[in-house]
C-alpha positions as CSV (number, residue, x, y, z in Angstrom):
1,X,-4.8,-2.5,19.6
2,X,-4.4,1.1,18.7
3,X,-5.7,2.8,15.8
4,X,-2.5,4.1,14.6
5,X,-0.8,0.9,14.7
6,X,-4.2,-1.1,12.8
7,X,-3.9,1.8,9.9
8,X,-0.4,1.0,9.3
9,X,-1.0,-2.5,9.5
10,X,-3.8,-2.2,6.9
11,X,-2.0,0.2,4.9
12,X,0.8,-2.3,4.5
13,X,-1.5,-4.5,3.4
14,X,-3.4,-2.6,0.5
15,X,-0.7,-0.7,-1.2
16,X,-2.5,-1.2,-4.7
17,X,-6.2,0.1,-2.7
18,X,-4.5,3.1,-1.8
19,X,-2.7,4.2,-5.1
20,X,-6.2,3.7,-6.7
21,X,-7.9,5.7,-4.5
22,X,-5.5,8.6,-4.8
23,X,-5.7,8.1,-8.5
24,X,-9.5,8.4,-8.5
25,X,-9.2,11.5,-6.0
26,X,-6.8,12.6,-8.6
27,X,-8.9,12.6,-11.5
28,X,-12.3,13.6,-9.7
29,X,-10.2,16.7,-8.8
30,X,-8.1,17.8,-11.9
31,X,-10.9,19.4,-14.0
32,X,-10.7,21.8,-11.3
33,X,-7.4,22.1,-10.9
34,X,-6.8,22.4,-14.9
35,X,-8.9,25.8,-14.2
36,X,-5.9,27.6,-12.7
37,X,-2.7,28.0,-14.1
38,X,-0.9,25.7,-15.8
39,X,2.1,25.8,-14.3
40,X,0.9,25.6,-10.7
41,X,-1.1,21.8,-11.7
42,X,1.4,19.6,-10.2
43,X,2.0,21.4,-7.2
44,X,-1.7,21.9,-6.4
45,X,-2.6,18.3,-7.4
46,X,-0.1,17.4,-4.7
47,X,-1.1,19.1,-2.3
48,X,-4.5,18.2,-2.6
49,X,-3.5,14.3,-2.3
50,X,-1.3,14.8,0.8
51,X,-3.8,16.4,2.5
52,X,-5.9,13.5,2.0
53,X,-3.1,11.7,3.9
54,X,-1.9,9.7,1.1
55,X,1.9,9.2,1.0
56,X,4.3,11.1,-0.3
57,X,5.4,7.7,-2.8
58,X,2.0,7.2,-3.6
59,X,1.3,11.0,-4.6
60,X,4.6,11.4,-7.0
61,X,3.3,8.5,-8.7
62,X,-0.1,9.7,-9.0
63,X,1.2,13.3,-9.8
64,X,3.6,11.6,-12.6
65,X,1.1,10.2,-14.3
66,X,-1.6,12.5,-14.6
67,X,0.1,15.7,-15.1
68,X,3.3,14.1,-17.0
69,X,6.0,15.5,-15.1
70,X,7.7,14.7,-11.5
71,X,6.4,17.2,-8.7
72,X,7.2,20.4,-8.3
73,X,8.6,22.2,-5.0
């Protein structure tokens, strides 16, 4: 099997694992982020978790409920 086609299998599996994992990469990675300006914290959190590869569903949800407001463009 290919690898692509095994990670989307797996990731269709483990919807819950994933959303945890990009809320603890989240919150590992918002004291640093509450460093910089306030207004740029949703856009950098987001950012951060899609380069990580998590998708984009995943990341508003986590960005929504750590920061408190949707994602910024």
């Amino acid at each position: 099997m290919e690898a692509p086609l095994v990670g989307a299998a797996l990731g269709a599996l483990e919807p819950d694992a994933a959303l945890a994992r990009a809320r603890d990469a989240a919150r590992r990675r918002l004291p640093a982020l509450r460093r910089g300006r306030p207004d740029r914290l949703a856009t950098r959190l987001r950012d951060y978790l899609m380069r990580r590869g998590y998708g984009a569903s995943v990341v508003a949800r986590v960005v929504r409920e750590c920061v408190g407001n949707p994602m910024v463009e």
